[in-house]
VOTI-47517 format. One record per residue (C-alpha): residue number from 1; residue in three letters; x negated, y negated, z. Coordinates in pm, whole numbers. Layout:
SITE:NUM:Ala:X:Y:Z
...
This chain:
SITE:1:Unk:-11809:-12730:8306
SITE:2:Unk:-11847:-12459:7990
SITE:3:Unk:-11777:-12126:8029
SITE:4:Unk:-12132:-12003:8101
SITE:5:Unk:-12125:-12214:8394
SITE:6:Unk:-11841:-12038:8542
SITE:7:Unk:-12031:-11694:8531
SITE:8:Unk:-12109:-11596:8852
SITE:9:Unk:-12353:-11398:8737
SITE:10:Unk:-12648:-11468:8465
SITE:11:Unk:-12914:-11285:8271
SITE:12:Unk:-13296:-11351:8284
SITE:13:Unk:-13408:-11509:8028
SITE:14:Unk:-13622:-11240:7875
SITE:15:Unk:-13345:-10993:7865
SITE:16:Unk:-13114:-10850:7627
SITE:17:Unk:-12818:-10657:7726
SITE:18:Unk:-12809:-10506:7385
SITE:19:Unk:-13163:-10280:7426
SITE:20:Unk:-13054:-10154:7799
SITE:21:Unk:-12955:-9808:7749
SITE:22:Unk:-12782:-9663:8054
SITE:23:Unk:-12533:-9427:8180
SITE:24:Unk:-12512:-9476:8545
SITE:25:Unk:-12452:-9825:8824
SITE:26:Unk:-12560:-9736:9186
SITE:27:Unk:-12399:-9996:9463
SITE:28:Unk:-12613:-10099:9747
SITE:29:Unk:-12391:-10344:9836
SITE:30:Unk:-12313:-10463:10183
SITE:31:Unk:-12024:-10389:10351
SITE:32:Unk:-11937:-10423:10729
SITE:33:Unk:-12301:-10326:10873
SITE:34:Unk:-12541:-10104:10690
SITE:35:Unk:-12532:-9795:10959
SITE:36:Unk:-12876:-9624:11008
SITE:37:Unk:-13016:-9864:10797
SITE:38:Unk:-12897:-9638:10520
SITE:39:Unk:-12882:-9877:10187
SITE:40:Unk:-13214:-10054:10274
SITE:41:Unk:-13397:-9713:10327
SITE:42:Unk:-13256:-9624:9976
SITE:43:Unk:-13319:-9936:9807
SITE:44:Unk:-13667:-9973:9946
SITE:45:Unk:-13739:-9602:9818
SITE:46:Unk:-13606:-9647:9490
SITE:47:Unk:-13778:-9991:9450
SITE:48:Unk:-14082:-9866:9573
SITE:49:Unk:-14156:-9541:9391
SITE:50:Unk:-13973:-9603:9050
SITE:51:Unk:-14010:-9826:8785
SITE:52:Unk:-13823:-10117:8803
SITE:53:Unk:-13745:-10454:8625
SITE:54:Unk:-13478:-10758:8717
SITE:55:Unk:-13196:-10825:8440
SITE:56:Unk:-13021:-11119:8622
SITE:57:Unk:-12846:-11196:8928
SITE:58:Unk:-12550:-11360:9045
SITE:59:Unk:-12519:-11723:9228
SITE:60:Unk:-12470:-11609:9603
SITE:61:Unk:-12399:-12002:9700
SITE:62:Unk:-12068:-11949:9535
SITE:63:Unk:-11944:-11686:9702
SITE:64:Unk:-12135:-11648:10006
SITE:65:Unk:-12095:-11781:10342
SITE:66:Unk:-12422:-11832:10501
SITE:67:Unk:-12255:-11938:10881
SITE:68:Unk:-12118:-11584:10849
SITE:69:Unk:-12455:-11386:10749
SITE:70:Unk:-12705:-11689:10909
SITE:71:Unk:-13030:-11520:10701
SITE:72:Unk:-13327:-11550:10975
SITE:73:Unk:-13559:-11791:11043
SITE:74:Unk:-13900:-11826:11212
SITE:75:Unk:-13923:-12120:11463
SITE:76:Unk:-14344:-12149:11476
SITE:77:Unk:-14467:-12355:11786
SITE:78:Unk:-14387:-12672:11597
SITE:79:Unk:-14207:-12591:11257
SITE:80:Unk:-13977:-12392:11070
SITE:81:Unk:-14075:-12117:10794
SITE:82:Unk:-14002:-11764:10646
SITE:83:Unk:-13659:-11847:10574
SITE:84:Unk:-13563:-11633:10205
SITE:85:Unk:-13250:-11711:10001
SITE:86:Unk:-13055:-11380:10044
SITE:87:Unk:-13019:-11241:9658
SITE:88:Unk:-12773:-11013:9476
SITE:89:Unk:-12958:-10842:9194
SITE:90:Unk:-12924:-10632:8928
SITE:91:Unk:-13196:-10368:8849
SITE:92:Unk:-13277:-10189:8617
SITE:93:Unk:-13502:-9839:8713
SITE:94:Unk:-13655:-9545:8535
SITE:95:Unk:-13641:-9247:8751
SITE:96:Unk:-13934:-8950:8737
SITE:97:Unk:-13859:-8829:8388
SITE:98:Unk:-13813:-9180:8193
SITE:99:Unk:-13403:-9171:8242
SITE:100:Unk:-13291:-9588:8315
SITE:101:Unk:-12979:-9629:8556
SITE:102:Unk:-12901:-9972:8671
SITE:103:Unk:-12923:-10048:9050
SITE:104:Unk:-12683:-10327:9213
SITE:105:Unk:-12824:-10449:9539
SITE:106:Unk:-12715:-10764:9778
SITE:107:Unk:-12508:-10866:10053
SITE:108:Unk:-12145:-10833:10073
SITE:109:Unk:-11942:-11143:9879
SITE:110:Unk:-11715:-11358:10101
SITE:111:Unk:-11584:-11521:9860
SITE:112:Unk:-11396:-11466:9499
SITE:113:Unk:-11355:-11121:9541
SITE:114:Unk:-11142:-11107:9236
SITE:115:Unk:-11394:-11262:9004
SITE:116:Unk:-11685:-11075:9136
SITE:117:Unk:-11500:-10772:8999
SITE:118:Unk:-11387:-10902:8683
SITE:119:Unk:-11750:-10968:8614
SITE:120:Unk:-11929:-10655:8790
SITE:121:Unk:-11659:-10475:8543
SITE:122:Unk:-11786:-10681:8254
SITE:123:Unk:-12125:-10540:8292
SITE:124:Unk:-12002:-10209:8279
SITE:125:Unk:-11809:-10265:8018
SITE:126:Unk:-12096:-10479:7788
SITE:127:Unk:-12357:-10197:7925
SITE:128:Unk:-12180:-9893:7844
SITE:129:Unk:-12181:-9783:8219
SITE:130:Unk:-11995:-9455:8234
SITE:131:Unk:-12028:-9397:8595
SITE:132:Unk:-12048:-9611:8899
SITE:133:Unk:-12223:-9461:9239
SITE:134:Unk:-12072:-9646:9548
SITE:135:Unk:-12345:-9559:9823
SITE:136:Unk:-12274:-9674:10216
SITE:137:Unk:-12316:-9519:10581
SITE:138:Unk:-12046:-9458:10836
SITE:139:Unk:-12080:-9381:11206
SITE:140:Unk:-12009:-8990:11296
SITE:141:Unk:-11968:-8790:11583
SITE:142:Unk:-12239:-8586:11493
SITE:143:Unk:-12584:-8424:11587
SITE:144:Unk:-12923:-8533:11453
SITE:145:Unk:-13015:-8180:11492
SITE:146:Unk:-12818:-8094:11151
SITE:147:Unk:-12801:-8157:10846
SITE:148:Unk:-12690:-8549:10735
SITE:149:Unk:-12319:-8462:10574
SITE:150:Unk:-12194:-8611:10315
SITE:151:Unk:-11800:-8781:10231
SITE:152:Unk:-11703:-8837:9877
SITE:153:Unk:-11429:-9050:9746
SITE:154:Unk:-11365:-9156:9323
SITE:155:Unk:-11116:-9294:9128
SITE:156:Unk:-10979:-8933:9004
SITE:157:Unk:-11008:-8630:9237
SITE:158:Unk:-11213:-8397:8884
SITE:159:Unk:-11494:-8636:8994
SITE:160:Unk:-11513:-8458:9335
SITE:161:Unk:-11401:-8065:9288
SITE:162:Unk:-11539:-7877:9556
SITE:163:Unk:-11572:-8153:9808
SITE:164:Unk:-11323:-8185:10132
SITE:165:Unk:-11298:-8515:10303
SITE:166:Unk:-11267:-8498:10665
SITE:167:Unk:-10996:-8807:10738
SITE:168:Unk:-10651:-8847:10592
SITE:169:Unk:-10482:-9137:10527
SITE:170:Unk:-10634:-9445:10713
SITE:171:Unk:-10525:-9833:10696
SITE:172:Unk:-10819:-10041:10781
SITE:173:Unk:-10971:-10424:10723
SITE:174:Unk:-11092:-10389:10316
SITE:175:Unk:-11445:-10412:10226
SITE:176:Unk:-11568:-10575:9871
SITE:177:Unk:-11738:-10237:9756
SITE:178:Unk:-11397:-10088:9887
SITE:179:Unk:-11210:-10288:9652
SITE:180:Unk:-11405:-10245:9357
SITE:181:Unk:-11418:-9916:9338
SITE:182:Unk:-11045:-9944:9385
SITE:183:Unk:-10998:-10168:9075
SITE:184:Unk:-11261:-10024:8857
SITE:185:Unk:-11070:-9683:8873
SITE:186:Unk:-10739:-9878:8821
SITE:187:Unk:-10936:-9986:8514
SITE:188:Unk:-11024:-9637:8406
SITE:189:Unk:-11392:-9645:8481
SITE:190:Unk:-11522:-9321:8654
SITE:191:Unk:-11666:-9446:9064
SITE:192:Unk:-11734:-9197:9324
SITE:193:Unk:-11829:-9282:9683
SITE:194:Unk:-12076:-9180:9876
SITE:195:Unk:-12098:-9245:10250
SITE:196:Unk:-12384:-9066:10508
SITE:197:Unk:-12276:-8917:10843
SITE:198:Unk:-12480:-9094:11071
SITE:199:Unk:-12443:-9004:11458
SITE:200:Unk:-12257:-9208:11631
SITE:201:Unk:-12533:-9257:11908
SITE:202:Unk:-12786:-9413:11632
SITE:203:Unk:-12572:-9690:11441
SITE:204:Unk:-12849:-9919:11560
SITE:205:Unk:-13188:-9771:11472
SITE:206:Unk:-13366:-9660:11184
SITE:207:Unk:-13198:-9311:11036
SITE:208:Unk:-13389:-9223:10715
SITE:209:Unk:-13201:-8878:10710
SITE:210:Unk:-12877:-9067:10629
SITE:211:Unk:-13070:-9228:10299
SITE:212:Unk:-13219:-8872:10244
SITE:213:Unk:-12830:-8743:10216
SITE:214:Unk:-12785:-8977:9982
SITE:215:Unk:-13045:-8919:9757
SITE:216:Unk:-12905:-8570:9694
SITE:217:Unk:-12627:-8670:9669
SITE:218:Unk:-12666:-8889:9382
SITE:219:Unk:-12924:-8635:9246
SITE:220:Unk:-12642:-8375:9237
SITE:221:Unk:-12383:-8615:9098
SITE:222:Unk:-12602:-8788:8843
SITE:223:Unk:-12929:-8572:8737
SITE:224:Unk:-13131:-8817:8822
SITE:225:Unk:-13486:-8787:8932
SITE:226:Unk:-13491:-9015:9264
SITE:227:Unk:-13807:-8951:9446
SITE:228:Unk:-13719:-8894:9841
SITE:229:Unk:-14114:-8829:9978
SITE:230:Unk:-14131:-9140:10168
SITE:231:Unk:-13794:-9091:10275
SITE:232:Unk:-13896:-8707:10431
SITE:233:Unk:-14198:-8843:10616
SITE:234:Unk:-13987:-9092:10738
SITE:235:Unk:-13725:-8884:10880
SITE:236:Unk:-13990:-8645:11037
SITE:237:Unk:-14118:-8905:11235
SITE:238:Unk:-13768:-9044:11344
SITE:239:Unk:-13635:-8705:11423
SITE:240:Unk:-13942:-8645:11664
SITE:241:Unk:-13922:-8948:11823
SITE:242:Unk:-13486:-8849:11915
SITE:243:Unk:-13594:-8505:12059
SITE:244:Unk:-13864:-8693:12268
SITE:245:Unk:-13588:-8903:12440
SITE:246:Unk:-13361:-8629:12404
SITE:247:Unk:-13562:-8412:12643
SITE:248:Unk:-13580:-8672:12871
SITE:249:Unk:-13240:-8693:12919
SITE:250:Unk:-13025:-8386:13088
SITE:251:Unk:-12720:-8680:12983
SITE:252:Unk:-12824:-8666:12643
SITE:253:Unk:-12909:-8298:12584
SITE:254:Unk:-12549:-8196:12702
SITE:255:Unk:-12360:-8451:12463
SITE:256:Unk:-12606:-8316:12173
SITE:257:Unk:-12520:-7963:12248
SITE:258:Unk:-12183:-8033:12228
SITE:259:Unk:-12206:-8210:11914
SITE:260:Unk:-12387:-7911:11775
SITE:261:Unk:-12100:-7687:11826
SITE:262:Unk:-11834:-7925:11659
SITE:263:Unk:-12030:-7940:11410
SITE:264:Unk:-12132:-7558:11350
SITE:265:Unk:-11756:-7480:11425
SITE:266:Unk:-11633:-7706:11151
SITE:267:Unk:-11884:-7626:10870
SITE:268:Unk:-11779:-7281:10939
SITE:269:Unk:-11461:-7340:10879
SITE:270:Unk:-11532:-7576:10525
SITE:271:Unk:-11742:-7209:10436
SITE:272:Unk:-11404:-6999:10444
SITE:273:Unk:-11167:-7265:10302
SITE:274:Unk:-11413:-7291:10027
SITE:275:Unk:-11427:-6936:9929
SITE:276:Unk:-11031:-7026:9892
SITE:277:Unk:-10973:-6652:9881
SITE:278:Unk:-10639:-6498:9947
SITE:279:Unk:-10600:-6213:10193
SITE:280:Unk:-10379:-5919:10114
SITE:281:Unk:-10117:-5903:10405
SITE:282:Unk:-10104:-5559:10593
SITE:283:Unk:-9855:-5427:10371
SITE:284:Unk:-10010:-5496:10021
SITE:285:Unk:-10305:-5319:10177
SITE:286:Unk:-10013:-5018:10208
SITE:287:Unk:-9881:-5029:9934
SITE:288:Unk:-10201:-5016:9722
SITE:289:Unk:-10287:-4724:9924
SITE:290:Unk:-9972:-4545:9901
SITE:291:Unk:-10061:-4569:9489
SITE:292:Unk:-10383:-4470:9485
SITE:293:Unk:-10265:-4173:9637
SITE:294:Unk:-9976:-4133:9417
SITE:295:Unk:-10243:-4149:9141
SITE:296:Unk:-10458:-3888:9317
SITE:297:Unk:-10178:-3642:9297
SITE:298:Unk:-10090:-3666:8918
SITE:299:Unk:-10245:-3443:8721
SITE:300:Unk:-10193:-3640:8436
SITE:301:Unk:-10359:-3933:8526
SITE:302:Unk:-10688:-4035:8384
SITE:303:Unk:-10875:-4203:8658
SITE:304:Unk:-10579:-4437:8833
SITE:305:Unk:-10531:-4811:8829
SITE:306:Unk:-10866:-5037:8728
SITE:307:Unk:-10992:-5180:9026
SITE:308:Unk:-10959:-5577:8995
SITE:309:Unk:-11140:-5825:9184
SITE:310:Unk:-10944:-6059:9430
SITE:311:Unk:-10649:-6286:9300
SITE:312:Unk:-10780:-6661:9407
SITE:313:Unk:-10666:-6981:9241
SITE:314:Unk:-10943:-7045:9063
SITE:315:Unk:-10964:-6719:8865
SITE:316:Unk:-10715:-6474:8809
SITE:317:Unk:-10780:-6102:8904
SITE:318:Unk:-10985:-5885:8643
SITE:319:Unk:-11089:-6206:8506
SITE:320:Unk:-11451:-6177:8480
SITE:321:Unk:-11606:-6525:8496
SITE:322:Unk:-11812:-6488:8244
SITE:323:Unk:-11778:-6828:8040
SITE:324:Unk:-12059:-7079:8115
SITE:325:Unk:-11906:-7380:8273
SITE:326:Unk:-12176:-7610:8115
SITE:327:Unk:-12057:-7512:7731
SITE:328:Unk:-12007:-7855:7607
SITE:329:Unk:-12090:-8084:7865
SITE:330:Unk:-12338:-8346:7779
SITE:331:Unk:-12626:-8463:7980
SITE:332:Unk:-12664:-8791:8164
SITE:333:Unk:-12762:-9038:7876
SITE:334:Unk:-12420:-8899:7706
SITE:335:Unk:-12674:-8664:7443
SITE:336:Unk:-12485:-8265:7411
SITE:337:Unk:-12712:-8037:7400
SITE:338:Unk:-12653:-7734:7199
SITE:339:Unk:-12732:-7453:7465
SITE:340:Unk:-12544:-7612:7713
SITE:341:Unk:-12906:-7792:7912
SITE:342:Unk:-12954:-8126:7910
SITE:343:Unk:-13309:-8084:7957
SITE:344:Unk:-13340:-8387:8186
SITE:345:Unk:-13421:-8264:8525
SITE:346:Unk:-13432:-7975:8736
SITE:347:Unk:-13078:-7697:8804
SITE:348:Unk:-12891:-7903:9065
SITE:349:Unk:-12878:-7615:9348
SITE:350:Unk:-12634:-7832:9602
SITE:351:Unk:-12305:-7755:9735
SITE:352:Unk:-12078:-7944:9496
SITE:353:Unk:-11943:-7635:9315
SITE:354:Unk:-11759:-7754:8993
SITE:355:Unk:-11838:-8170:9046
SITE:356:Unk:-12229:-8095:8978
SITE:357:Unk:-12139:-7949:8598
SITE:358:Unk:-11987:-8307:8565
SITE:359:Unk:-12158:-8568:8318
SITE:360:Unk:-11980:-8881:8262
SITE:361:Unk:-11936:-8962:7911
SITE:362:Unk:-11894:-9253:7632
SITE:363:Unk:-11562:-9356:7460
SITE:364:Unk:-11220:-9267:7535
SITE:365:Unk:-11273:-8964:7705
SITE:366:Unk:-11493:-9116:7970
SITE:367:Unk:-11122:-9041:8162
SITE:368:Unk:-11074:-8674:8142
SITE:369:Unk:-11365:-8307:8142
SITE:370:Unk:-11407:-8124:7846
């Protein structure tokens, strides 16, 4: 057997890696159960509204174990049909304004591990991948009456400024997209992690708001133009069909009110920890009084101490904040732009703080910001 024929994965035929120009891999891969229904609702809308074209695959009958997963099958009256070979694919998709990111998508791997990342890290490697998108859905206690949160992992913590996870540490049964990501960043490659909230109460249905999430997400990470229309109707319709059995259920309201007020209590308390502002204690509020006063007195004095904004860890007092964070940074197909704008896609308006000014980039310094 030649060394092709050890390649778990292949390229079509009409394809050559060396004309794919792309900066970004998002991971639809499987993992323990696809909560909500969150990766298919994001495949589907990707593969439905954007541009799209296969670049190869890899051989799922050497490393899958089809007792485990058991694909279905239709048993009609008198014969078998509608059974489909479950595929891993690699994609490759133009978003709405012509930028091409590559799109992973299958079931999880039961077998070889280890040589499924060796070659997923070849790709990136032969590609020029500078940043890899983990997507996946975890059960919450949360209400459907808020907003889908939203919790962030990468391979270095600049990848994720701004952004709080809500566990600590945690031992638990590995998942294959778990260990890539964990030996793609041992490998220096940029991954962050994105896993939708999705209440607790609706593991088993249809949740489009949980794709939604991640949509912006990656929108706010990347600059990418994903389209999320389907996705909104969707959720509308979803959402209306909850409150319907909601109100039917005295049971149900209570345990959603309650959830509501975890919830509002803890964002609250994300919205002052992010401010990360330092309060003065009760005497530095004296003693700055006691000087102003002092300076009030002295006739000699020409207007008292400047008045400086608040001391906080991120930017010294008096310091005005003026320098543009973006000075330097280059866009999401690696180009720098000379006033800063990339001029790919709309101001990302999210809540990422410092991690939406992030652009991976090519070369060496793929590891470290400018």
């Amino acid at each position: 057997m030649n060394d092709k024929e050890n390649h778990l994965f292949g390229w079509s035929p009409d394809v050559d890696p060396d004309e794919i120009d792309v900066s970004t891999l998002i991971l639809t891969i499987g993992s323990f159960t696809d909560i909500g229904h969150a990766q298919q609702h994001l495949r589907q809308s990707m593969l439905a509204e954007l541009a799209h074209r296969e670049l190869g695959e890899f051989r799922l009958d050497e490393i899958l174990d089809h007792r485990d997963s058991r694909p279905p099958i239709i048993f009609d009256a008198d014969h078998f049909e509608g059974y489909e070979s479950p595929r891993m694919v690699l994609h490759e998709v133009t978003d709405e304004l012509g930028q091409s990111f590559l799109l992973l998508d299958g079931p999880e791997p039961a077998l070889r591990w280890n040589q499924m990342v060796d070659e997923i890290r070849g790709i990136i490697d032969e590609l020029g991948v500078r940043l890899t998108v983990v997507t996946q859905s975890i059960p919450m206690p949360a209400p459907h009456t808020r907003p889908v949160q939203v919790t962030r992992w990468s391979s270095r913590p600049e990848l994720i400024i701004g952004h709080t996870s809500p566990f600590g540490r945690i031992q638990m049964p590995a998942s294959f997209p778990a260990v890539l990501s964990q030996r793609l960043g041992e490998s220096r490659h940029d991954v962050v992690g994105l896993a939708a909230h999705v209440p607790h109460y609706l593991t088993d249905v249809d949740y489009p708001d949980a794709a939604r999430a991640l949509v912006d997400a990656i929108r706010q990470l990347t600059g990418l133009a994903l389209p999320s229309h389907a996705l909104a109707m969707a959720a509308g319709v979803v959402r209306a069909q909850i409150s319907n059995q909601v109100e039917d259920s005295e049971e149900l309201q209570a345990m959603v009110s309650a959830l509501e007020e975890q919830y509002d209590d803890q964002s609250g308390r994300r919205e002052i920890e992010s401010q990360q502002v330092t309060l003065p204690s009760a005497d530095d509020i004296g003693a700055e009084a006691e000087a102003f006063l002092r300076s009030m007195d002295d006739p000699g004095d020409d207007g008292g101490t400047p008045v400086q904004g608040p001391t906080t860890p991120d930017r010294p007092a008096g310091d005005s904040g003026d320098e543009d964070p973006q000075a330097g940074q280059e866009s999401p197909k690696g180009r720098r732009s000379e006033d800063g704008d990339d001029g790919d896609g709309p101001d990302d308006e999210g809540d990422g703080g410092p991690t939406d000014l992030y652009r991976p980039r090519h070369g060496d310094d793929s590891w470290g910001l400018s």
